[in-house]
Backbone and ligand atoms as CSV (ligand in chain L), in Angstrom:
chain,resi,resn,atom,element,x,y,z
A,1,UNK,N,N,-18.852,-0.968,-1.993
A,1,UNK,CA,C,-17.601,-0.861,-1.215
A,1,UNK,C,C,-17.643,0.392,-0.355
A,2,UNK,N,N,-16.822,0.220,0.839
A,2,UNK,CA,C,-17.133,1.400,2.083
A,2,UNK,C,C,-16.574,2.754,1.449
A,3,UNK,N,N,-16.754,3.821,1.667
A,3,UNK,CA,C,-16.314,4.933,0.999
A,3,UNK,C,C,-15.190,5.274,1.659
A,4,UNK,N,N,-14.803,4.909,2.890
A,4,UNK,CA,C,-13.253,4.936,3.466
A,4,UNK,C,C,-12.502,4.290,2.895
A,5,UNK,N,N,-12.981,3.206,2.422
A,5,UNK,CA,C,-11.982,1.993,1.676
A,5,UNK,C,C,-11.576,3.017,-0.197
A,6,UNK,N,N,-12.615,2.658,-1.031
A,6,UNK,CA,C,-12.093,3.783,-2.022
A,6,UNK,C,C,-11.462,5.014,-1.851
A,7,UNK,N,N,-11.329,5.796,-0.604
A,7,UNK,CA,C,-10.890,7.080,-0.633
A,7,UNK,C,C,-9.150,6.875,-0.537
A,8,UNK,N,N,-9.144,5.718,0.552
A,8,UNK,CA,C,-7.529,5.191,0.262
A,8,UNK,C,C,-7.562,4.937,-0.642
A,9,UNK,N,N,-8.239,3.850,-1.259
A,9,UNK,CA,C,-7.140,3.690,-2.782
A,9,UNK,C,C,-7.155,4.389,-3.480
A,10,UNK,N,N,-7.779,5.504,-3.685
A,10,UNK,CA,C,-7.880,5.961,-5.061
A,10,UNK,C,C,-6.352,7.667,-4.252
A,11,UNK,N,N,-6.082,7.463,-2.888
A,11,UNK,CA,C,-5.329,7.881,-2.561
A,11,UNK,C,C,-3.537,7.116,-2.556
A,12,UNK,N,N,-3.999,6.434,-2.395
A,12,UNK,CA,C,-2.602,5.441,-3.299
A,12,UNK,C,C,-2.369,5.809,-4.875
A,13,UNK,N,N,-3.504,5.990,-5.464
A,13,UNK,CA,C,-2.795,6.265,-6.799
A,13,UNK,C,C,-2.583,7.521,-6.839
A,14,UNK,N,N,-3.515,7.995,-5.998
A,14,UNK,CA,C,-2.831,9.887,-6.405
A,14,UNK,C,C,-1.321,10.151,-5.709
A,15,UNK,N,N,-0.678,9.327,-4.799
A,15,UNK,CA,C,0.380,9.296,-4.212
A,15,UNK,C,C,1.433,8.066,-5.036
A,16,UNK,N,N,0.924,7.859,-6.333
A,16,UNK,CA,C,2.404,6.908,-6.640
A,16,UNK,C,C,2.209,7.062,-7.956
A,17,UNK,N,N,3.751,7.374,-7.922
A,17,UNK,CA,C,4.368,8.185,-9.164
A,17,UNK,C,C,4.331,7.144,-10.423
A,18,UNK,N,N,4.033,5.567,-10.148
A,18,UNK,CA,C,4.191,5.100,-11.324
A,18,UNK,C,C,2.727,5.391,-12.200
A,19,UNK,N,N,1.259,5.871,-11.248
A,19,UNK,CA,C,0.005,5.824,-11.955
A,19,UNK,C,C,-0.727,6.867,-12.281
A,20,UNK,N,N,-1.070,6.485,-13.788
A,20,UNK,CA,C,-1.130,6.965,-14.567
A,20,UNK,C,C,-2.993,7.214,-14.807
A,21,UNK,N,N,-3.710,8.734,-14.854
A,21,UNK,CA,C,-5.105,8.758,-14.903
A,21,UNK,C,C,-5.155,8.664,-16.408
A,22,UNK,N,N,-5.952,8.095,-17.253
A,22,UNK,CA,C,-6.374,8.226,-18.458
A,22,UNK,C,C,-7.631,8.441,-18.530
A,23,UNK,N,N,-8.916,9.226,-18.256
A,23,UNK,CA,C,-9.921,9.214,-18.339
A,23,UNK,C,C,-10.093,9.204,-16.936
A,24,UNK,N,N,-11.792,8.500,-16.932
A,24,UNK,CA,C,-11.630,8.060,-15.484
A,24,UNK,C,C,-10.913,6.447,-14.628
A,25,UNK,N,N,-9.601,6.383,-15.589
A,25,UNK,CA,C,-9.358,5.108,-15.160
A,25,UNK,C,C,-7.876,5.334,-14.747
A,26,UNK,N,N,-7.404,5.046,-13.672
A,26,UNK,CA,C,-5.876,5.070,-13.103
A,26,UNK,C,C,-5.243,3.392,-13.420
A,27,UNK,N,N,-4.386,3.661,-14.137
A,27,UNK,CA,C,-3.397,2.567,-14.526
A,27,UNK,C,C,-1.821,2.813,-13.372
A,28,UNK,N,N,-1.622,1.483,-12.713
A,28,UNK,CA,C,-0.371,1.536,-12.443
A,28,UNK,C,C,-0.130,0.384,-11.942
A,29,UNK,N,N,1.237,0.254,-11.082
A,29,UNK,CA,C,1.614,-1.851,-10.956
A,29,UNK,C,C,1.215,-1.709,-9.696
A,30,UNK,N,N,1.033,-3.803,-9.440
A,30,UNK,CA,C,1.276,-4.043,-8.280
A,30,UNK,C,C,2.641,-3.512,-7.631
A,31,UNK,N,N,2.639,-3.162,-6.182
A,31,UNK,CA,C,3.631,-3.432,-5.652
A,31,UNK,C,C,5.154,-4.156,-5.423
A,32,UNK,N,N,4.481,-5.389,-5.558
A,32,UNK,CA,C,5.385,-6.653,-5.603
A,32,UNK,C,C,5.456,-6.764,-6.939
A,33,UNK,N,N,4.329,-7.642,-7.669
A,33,UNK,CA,C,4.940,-8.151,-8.775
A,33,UNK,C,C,4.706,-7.393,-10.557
A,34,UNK,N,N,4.586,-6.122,-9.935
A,34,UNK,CA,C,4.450,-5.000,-10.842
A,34,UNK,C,C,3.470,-5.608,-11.924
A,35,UNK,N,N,2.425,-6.643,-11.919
A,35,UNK,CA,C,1.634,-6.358,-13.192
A,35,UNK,C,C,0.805,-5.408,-13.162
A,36,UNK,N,N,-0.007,-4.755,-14.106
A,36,UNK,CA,C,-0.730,-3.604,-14.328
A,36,UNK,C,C,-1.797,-3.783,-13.697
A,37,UNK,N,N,-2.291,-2.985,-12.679
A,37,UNK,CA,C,-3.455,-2.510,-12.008
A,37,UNK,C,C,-4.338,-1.448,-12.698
A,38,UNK,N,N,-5.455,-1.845,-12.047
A,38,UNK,CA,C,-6.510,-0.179,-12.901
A,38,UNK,C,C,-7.535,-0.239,-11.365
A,39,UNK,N,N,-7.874,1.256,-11.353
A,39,UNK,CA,C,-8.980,1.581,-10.753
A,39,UNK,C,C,-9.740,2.121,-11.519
A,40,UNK,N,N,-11.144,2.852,-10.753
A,40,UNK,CA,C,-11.519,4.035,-11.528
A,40,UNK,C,C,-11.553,5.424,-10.207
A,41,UNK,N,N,-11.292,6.070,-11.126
A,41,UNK,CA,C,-11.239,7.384,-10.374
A,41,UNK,C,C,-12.024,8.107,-8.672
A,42,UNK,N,N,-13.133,7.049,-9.105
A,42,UNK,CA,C,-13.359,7.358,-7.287
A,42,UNK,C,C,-13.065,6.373,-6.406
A,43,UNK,N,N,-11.990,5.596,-7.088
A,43,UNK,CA,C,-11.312,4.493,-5.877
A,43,UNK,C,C,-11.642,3.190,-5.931
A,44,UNK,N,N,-13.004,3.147,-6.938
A,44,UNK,CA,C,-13.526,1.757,-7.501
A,44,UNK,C,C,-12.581,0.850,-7.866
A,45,UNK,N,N,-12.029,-0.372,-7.310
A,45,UNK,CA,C,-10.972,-1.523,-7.681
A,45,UNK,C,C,-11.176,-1.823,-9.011
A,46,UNK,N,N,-10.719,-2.352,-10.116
A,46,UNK,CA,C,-11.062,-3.421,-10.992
A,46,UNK,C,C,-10.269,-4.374,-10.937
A,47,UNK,N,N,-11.070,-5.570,-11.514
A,47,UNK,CA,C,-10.138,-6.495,-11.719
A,47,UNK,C,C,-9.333,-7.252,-10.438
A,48,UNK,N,N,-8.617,-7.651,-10.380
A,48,UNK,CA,C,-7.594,-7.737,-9.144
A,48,UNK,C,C,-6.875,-6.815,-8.028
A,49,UNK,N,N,-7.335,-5.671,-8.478
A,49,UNK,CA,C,-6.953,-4.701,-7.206
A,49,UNK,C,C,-6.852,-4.561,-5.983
A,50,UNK,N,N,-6.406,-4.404,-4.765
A,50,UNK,CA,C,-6.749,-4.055,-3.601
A,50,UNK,C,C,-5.693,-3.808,-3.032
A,51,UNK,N,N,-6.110,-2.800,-1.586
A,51,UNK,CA,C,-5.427,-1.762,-1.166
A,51,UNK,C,C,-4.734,-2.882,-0.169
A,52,UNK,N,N,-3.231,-2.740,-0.462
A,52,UNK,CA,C,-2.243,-2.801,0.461
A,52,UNK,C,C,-1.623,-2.159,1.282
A,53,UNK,N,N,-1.800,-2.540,3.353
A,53,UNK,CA,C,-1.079,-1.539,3.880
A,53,UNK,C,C,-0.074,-2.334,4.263
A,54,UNK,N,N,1.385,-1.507,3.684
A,54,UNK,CA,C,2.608,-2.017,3.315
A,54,UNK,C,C,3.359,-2.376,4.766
A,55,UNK,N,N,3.119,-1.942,5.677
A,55,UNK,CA,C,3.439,-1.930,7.087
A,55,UNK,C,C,1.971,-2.410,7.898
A,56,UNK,N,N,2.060,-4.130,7.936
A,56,UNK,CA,C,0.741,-4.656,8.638
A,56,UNK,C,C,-0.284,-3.314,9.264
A,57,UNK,N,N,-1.550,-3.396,9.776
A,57,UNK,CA,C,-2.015,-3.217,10.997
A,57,UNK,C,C,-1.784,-3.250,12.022
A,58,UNK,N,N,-1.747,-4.714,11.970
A,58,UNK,CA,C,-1.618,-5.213,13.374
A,58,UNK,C,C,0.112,-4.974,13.938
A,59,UNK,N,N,0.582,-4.675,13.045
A,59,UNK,CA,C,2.189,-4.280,13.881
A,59,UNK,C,C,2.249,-3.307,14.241
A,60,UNK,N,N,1.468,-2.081,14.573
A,60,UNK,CA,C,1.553,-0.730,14.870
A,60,UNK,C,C,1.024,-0.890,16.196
A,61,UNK,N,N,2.072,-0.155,17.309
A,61,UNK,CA,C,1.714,-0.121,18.645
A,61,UNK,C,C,2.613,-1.476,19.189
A,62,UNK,N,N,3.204,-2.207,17.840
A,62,UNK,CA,C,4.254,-2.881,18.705
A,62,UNK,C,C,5.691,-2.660,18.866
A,63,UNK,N,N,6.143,-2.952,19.334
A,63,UNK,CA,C,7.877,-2.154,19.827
A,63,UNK,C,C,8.728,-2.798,18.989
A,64,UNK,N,N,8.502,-3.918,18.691
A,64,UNK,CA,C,9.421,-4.518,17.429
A,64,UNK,C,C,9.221,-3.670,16.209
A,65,UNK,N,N,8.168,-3.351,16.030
A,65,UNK,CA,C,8.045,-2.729,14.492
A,65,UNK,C,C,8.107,-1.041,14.796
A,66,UNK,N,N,8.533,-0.277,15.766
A,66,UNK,CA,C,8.405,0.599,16.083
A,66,UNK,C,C,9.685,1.492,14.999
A,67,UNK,N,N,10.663,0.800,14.582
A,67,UNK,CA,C,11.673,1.475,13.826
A,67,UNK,C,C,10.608,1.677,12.038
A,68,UNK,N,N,9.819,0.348,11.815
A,68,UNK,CA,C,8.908,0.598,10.473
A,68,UNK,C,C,8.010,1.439,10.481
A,69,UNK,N,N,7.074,1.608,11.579
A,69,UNK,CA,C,5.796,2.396,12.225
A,69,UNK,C,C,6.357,3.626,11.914
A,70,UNK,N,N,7.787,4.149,12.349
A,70,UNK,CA,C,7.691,5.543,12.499
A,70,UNK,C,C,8.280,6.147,11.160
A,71,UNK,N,N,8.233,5.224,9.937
A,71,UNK,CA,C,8.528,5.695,9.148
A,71,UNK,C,C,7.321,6.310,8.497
A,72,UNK,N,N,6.522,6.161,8.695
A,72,UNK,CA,C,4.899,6.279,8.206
A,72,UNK,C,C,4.100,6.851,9.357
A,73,UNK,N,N,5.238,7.765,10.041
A,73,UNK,CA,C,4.233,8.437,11.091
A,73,UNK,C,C,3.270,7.838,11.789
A,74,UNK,N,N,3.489,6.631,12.403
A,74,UNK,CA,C,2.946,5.869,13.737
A,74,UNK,C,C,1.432,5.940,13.055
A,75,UNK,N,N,1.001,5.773,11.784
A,75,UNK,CA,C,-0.499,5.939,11.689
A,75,UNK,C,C,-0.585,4.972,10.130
A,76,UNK,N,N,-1.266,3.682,10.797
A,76,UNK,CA,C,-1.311,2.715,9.185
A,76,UNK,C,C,-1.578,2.995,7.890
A,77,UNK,N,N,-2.787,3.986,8.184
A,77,UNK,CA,C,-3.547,4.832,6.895
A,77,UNK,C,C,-2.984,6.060,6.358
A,78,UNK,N,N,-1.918,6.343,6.868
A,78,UNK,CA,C,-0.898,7.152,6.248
A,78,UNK,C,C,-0.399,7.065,4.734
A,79,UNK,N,N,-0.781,7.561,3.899
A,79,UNK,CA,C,-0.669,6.925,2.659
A,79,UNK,C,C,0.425,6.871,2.091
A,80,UNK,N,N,1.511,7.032,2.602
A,80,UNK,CA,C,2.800,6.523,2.775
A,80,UNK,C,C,2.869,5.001,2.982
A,81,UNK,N,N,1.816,4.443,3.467
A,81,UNK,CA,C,1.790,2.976,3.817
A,81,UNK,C,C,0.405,2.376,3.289
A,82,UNK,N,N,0.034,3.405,2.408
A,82,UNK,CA,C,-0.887,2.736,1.372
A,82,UNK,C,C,-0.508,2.184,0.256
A,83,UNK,N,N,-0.808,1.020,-0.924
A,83,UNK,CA,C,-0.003,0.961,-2.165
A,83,UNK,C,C,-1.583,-0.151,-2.283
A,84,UNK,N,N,-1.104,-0.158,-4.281
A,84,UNK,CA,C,-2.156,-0.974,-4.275
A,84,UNK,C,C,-0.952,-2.194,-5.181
A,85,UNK,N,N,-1.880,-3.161,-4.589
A,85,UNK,CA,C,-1.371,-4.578,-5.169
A,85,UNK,C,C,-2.380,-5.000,-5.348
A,86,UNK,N,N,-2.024,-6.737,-6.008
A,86,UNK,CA,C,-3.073,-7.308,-6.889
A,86,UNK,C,C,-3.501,-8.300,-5.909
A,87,UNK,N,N,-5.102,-8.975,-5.635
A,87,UNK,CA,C,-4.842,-9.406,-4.646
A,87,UNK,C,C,-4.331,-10.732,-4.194
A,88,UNK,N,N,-3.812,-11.711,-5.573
A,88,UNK,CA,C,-3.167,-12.878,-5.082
A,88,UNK,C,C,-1.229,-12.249,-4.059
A,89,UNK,N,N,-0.858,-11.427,-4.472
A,89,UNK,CA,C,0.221,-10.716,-3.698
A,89,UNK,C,C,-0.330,-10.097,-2.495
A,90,UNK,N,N,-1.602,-9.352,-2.560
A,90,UNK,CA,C,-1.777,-8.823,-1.248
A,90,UNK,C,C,-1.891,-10.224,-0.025
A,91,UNK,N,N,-3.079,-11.259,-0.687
A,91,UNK,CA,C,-3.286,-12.317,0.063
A,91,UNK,C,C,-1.531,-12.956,0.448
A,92,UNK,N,N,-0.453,-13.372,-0.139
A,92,UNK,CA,C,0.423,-14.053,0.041
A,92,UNK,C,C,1.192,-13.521,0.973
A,93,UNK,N,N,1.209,-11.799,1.227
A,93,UNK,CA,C,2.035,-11.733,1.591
A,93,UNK,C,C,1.502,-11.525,3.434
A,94,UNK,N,N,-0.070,-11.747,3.343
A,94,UNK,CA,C,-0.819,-11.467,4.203
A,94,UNK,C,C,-1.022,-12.867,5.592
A,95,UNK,N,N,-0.552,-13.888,4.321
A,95,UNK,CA,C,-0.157,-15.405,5.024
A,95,UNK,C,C,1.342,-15.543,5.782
A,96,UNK,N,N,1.939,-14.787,5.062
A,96,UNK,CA,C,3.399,-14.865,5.206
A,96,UNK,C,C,4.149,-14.337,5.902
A,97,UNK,N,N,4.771,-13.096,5.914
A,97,UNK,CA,C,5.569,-11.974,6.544
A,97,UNK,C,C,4.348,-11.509,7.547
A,98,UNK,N,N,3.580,-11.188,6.967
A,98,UNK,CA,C,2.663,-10.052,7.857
A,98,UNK,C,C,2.189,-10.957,9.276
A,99,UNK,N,N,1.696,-12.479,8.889
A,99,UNK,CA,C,1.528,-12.850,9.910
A,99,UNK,C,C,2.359,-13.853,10.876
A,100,UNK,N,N,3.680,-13.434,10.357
A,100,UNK,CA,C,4.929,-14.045,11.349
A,100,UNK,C,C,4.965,-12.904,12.383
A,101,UNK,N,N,4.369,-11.997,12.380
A,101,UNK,CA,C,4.737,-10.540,12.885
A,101,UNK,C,C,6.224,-9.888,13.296
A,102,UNK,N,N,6.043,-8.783,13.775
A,102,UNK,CA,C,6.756,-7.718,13.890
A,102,UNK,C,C,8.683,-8.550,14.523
A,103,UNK,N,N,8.521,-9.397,15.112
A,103,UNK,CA,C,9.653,-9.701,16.233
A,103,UNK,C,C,10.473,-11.029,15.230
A,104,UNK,N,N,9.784,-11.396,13.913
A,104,UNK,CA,C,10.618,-12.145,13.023
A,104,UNK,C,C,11.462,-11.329,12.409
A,105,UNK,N,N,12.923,-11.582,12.531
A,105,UNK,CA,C,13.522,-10.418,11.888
A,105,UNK,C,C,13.377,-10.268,10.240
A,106,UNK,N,N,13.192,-11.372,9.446
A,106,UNK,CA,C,13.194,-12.009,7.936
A,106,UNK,C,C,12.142,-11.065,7.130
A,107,UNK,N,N,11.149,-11.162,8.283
A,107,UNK,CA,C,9.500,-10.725,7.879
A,107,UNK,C,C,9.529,-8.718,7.779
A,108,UNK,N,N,10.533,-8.692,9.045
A,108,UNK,CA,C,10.834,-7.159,9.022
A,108,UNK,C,C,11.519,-6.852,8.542
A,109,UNK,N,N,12.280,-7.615,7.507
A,109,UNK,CA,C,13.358,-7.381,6.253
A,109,UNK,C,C,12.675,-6.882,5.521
A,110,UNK,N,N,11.678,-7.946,4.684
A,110,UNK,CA,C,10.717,-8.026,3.957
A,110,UNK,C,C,9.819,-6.765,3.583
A,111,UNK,N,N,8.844,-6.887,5.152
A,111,UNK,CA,C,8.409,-5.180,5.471
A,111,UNK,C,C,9.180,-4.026,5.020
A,112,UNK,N,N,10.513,-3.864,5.417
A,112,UNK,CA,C,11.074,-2.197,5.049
A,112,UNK,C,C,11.842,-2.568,3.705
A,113,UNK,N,N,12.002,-3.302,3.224
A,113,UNK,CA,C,12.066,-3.289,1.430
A,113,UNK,C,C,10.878,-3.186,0.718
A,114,UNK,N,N,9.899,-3.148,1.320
A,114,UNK,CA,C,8.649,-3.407,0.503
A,114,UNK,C,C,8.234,-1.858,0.737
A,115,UNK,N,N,8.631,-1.031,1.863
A,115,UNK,CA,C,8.333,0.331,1.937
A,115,UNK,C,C,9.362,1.257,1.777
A,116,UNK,N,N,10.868,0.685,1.194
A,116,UNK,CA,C,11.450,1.447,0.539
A,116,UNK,C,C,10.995,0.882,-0.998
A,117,UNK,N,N,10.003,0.348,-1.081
A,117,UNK,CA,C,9.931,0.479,-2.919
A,117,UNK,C,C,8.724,1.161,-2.976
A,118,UNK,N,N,7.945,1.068,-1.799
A,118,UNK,CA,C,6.869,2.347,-1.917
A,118,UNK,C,C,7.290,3.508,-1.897
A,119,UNK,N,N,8.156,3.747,-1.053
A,119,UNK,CA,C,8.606,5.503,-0.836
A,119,UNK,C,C,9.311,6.041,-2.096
A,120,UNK,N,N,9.720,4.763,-2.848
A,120,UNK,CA,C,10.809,5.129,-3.870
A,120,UNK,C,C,9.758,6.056,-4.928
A,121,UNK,N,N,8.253,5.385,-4.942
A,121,UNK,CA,C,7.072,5.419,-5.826
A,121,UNK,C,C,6.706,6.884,-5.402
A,122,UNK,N,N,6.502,7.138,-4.078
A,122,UNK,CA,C,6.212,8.260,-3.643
A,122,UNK,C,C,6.361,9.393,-4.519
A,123,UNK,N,N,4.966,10.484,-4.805
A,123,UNK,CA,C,4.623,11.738,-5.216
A,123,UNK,C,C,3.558,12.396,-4.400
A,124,UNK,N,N,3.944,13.446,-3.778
A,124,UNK,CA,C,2.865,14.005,-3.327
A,124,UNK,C,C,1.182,14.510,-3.468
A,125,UNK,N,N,0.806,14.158,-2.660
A,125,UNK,CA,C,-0.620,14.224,-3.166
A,125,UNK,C,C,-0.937,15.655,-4.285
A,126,UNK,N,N,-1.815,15.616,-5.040
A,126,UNK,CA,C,-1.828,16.948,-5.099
A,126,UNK,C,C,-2.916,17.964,-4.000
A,127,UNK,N,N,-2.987,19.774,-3.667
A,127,UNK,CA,C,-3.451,20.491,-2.747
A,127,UNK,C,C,-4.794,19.846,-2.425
A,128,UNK,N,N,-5.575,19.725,-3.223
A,128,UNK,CA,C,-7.037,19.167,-3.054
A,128,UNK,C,C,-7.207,17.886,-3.192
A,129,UNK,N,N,-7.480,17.187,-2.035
A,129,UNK,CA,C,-7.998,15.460,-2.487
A,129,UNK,C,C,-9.256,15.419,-1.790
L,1,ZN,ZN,ZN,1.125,-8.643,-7.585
C-alpha cells in the first residue's frame, strides 16, 4: 500500500477521539455504522478498513459544496475530512450521496452530518506525526 495512503489513515486515528492504540494496533468505529475497526500503527488497514474522505474529492473546487469545502479548509486531505470506515459503508456511500454530487441538496445533507459526526470525534493530532 502507497505510503501516502497509510500516513492518512493512520492520521485519522491519531485525530479521532474514539481510537484507541493498544500495542501496535489502533482500535476504533466506522464512521457510519460504528462497528469496530483496527489498523496497525503505521497505517496498515486490517480487515475491512479504509480511509474515508468525508467531504467527496471530487466536490472540492465546486461552488455548491463550497459552504462543506470550507469547513475543512478548501483541502480534501485535511484530516478533518479524513475518518476511517469499513469498506462496505465507504463503498455505499461512494455509490450514493457522493456520486449524486455537490448540487443534490439530500446528498449535501448527508455530507455535513457525516462531518459534524467527524468533527464531533475530533482530537488534535499530537506535536509530532
Ligand atoms: Zn461501516
Amino acid at each position: 500500500m502507497r505510503a501516502a495512503l497509510r500516513r492518512r489513515l493512520r492520521l485519522a486515528a491519531l485525530t479521532d477521539a474514539l481510537a484507541v492504540l493498544d500495542g501496535d494496533i489502533w482500535s476504533t468505529r466506522c464512521l457510519h455504522c460504528r462497528r469496530t475497526l483496527q489498523l496497525r500503527d503505521d497505517g496498515e488497514p486490517l480487515g475491512h478498513t479504509t480511509l474515508e474522505h468525508v467531504v467527496p474529492q471530487a466536490w472540492f473546487g465546486r461552488h455548491a459544496a463550497a459552504a462543506l469545502t470550507a469547513r475543512v479548509g478548501d483541502d480534501a486531505d485535511d484530516p478533518r475530512n479524513l475518518a476511517l470506515a469499513c469498506a462496505r459503508c465507504n463503498h455505499d456511500k461512494g455509490k450514493g450521496h457522493d456520486a449524486r454530487g455537490p448540487r443534490d441538496a439530500r446528498a449535501r445533507e448527508v455530507i455535513g452530518a457525516l462531518l459534524d459526526t467527524r468533527l464531533l470525534r475530533w482530537r488534535p493530532p499530537p506535536a509530532a506525526v
